[in-house]
N, CA, C and O of each residue as an XYZ file, in Angstrom:
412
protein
N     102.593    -28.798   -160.467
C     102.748    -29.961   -159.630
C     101.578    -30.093   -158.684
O     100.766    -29.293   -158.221
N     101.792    -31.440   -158.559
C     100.229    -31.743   -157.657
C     100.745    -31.652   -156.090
O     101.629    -32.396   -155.667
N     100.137    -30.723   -155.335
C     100.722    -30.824   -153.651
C      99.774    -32.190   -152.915
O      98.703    -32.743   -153.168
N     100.752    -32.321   -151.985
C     100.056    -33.663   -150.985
C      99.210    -32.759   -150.058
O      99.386    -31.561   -149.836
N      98.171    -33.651   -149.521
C      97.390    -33.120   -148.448
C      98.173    -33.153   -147.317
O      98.790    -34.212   -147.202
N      98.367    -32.291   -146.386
C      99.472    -32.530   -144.976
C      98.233    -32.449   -144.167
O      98.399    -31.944   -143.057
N      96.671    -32.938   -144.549
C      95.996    -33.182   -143.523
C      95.977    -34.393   -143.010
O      96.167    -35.354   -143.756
N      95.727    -34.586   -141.532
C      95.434    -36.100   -141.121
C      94.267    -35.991   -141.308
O      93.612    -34.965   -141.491
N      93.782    -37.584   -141.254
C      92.630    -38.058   -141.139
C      92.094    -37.876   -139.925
O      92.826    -37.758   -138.942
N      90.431    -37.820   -139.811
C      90.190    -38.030   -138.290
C      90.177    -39.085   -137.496
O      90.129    -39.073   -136.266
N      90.238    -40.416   -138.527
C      90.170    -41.680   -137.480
C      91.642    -41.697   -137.089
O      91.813    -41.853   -135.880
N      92.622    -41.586   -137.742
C      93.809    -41.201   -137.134
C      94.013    -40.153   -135.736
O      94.824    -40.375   -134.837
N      93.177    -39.098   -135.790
C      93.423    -38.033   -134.749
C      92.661    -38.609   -133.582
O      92.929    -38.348   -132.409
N      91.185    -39.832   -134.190
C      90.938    -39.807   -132.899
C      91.636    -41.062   -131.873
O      91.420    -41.182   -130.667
N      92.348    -41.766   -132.556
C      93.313    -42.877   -132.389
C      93.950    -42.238   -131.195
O      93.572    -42.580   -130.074
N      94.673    -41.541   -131.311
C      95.796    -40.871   -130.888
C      94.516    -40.403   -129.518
O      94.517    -41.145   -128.536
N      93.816    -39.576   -129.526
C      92.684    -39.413   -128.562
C      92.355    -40.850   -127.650
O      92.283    -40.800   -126.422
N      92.275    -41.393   -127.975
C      92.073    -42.785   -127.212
C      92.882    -42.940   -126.386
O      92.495    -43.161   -125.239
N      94.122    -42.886   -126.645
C      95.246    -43.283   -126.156
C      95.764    -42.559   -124.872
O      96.592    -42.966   -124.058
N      94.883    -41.066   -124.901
C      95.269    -40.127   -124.041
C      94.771    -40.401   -122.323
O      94.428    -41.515   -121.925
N      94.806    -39.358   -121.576
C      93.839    -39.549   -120.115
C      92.721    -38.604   -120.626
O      92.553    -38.289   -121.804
N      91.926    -38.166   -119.486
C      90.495    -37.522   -119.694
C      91.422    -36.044   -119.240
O      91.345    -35.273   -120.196
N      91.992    -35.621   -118.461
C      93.007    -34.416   -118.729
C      93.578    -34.293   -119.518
O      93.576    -33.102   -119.829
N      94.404    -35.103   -120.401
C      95.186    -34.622   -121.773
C      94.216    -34.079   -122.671
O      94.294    -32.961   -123.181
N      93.284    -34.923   -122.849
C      92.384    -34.621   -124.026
C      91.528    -33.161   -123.587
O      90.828    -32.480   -124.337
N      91.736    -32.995   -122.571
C      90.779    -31.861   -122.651
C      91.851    -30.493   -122.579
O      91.561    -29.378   -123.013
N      92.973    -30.815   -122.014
C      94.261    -30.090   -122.486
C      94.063    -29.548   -124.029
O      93.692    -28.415   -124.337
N      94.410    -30.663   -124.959
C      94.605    -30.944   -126.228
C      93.453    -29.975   -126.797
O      93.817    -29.190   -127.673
N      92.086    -29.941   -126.395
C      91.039    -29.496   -126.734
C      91.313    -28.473   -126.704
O      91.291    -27.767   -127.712
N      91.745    -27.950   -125.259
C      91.803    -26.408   -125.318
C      92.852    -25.503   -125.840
O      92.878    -24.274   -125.765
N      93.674    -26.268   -126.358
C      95.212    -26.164   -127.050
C      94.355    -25.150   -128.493
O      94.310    -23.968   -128.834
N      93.842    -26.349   -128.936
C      93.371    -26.018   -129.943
C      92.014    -25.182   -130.113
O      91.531    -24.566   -131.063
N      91.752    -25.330   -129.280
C      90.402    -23.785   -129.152
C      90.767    -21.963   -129.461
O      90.379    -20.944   -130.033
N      92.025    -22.679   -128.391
C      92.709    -21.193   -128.245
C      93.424    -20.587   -129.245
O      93.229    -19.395   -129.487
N      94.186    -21.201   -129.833
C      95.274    -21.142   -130.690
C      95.534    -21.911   -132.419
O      96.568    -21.887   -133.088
N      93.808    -22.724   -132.864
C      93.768    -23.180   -133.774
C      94.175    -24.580   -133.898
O      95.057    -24.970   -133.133
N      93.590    -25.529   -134.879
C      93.895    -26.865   -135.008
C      95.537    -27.256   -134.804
O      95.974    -27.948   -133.885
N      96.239    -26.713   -135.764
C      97.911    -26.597   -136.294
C      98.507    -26.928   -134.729
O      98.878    -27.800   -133.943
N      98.227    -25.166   -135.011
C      99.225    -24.779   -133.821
C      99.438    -25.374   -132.165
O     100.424    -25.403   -131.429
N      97.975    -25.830   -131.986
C      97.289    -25.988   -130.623
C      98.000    -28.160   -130.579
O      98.457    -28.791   -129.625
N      97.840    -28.453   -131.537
C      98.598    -30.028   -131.855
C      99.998    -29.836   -131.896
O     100.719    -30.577   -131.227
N     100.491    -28.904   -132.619
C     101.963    -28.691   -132.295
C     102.634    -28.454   -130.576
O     103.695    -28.889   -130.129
N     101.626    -27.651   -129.909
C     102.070    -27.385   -128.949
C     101.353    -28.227   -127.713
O     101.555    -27.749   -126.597
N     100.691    -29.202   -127.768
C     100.128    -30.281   -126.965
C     101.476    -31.261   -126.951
O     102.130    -31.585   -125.959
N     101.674    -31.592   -128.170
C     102.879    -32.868   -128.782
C     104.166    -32.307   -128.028
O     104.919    -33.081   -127.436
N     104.382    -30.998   -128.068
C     105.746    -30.867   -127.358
C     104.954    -30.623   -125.701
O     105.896    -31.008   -125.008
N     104.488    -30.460   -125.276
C     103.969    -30.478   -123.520
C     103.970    -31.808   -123.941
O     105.104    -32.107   -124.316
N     103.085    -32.846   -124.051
C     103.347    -34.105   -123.616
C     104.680    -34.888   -124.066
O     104.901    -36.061   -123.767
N     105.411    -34.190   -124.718
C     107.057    -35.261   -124.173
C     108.106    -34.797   -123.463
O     109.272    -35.192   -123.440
N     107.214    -33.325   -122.500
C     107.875    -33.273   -121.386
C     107.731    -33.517   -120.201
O     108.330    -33.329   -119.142
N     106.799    -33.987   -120.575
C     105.915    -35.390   -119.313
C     106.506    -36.175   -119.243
O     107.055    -36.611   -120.256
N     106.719    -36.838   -117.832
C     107.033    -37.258   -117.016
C     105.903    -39.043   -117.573
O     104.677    -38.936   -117.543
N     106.540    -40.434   -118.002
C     105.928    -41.149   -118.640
C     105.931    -41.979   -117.101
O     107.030    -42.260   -116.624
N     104.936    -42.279   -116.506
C     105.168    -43.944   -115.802
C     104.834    -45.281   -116.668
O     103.900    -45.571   -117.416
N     105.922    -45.921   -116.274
C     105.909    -47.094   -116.628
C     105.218    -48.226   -116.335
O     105.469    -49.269   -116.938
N     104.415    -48.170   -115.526
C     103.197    -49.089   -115.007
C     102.079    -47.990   -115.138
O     100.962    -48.409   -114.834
N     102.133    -46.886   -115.464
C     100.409    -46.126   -115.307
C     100.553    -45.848   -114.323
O     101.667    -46.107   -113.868
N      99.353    -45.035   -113.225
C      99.432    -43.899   -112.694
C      98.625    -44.749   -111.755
O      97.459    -45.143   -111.782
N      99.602    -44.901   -110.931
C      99.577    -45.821   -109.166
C      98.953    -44.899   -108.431
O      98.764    -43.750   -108.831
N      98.567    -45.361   -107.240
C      97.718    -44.886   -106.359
C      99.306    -44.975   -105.018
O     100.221    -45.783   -105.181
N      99.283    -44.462   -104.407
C     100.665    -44.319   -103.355
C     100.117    -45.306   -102.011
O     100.619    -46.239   -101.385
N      98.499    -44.378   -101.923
C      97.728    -45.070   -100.606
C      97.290    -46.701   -101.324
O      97.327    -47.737   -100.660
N      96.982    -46.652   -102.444
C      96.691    -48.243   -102.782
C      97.505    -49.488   -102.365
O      97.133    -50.574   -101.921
N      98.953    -48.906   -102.694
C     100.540    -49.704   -103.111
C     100.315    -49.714   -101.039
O      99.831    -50.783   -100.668
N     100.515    -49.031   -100.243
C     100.550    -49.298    -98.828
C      99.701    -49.775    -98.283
O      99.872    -50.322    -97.194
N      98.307    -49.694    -98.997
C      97.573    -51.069    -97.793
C      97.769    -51.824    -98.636
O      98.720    -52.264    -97.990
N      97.778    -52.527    -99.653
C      98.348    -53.209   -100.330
C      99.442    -54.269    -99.992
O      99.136    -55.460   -100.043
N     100.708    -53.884    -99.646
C     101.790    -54.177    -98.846
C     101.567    -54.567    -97.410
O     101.883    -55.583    -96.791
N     101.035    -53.647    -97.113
C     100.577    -53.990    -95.335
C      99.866    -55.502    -95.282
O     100.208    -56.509    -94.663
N      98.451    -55.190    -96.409
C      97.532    -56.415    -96.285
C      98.211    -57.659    -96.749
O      98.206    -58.733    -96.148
N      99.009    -57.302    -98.297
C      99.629    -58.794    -98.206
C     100.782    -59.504    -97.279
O     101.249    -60.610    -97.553
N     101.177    -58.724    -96.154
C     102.129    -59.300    -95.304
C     100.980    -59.830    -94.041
O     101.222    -60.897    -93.477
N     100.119    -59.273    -93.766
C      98.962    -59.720    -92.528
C      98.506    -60.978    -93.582
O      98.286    -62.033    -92.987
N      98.348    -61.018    -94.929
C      98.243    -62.777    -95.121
C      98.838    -63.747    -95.314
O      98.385    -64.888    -95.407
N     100.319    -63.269    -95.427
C     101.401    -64.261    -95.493
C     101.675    -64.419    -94.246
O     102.246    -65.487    -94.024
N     101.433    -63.572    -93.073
C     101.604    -64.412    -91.651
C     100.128    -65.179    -91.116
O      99.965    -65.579    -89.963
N      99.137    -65.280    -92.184
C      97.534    -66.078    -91.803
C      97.507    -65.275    -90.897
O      97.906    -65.882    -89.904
N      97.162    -63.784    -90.519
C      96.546    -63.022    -89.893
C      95.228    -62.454    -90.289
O      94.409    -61.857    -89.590
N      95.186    -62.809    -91.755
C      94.432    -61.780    -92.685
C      93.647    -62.863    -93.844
O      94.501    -63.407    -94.545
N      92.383    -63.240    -94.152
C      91.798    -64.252    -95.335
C      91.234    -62.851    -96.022
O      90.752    -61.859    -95.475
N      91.404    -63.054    -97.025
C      90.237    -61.903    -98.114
C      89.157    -63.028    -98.496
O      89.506    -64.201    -98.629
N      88.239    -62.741    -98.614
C      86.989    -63.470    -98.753
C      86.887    -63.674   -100.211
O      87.346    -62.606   -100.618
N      86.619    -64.271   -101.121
C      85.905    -64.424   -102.382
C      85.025    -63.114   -102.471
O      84.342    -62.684   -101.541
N      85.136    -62.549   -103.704
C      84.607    -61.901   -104.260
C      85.090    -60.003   -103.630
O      84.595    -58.926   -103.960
N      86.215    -60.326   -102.660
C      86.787    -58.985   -102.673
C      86.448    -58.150   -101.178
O      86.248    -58.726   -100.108
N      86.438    -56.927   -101.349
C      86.471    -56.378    -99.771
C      86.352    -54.535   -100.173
O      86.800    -53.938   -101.152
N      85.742    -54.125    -99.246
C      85.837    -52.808    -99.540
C      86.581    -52.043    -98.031
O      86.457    -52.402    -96.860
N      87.503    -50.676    -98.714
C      88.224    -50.767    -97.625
C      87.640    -48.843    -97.455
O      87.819    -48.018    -98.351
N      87.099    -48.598    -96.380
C      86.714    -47.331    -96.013
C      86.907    -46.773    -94.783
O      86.977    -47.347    -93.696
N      86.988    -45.619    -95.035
C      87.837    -44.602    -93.697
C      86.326    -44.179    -92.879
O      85.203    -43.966    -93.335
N      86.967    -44.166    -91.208
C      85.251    -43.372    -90.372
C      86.780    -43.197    -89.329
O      87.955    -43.553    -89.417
N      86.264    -42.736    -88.737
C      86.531    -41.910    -87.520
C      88.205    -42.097    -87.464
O      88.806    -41.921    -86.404
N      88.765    -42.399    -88.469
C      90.353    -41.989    -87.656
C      91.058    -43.590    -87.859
O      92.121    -44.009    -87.401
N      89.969    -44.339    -88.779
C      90.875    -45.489    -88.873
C      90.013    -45.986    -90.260
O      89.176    -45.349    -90.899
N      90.613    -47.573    -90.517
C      90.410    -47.997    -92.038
C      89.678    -49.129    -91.379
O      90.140    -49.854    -90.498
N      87.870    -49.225    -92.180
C      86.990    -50.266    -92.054
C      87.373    -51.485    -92.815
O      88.412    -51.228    -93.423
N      86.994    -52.653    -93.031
C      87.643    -53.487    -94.358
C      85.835    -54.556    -94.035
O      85.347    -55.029    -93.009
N      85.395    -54.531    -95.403
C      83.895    -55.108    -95.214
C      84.076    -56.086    -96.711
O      84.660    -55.809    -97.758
N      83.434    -57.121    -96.363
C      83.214    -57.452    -97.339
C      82.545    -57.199    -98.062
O      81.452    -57.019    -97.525
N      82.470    -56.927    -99.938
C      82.131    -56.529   -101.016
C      80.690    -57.322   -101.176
O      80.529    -58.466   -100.752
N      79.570    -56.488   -101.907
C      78.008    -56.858   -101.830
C      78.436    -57.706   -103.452
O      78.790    -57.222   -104.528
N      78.258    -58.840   -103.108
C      77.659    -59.524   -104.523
C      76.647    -58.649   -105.095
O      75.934    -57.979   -104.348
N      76.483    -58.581   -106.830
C      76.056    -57.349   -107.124
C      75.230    -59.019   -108.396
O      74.433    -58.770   -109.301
């Protein structure tokens, strides 16, 4: 009898690579450094579905609060954001807010 190949392809493996963060994949890498192609994919696949999935992607906590803050200072017209954006940076113990350099 003729056996099937139980290899994947690589455009398949690197599919799946795409899909990852720049920590998984280097997880994944070292999975398999250590412990061989097989084994090191077997045991990446079960660590990542005991991860913890967010459902919007991986929020920033400090983003989501000035965020909130800033859009309530413009719903009371306390606050205009300028065209083309704003950069928001920390100095001495408080938050700068400048407008963004046309590039």
């Amino acid at each position: 009898m003729a056996r099937k190949s139980s290899k994947k392809s690589k455009s398949s493996k690197q599919l799946v690579q795409k899909e990852l963060t720049k920590g998984q994949v280097r997880k994944l890498k070292a999975l398999r450094k250590s412990v061989g192609e097989d084994i090191g994919t077997k045991a990446f696949n079960q660590w990542l579905k005991t991860q913890k999935k967010d459902e919007e992607g991986n929020l920033d906590k400090t983003a989501e609060a000035i965020a909130g803050d800033l859009g309530a200072l413009i719903k009371e017209k306390h606050l205009a954001i300028p065209r083309g954006g704003y950069l928001l940076t920390r100095g001495r113990g408080r938050v700068i807010v400048t407008r963004a350099a046309a590039d």
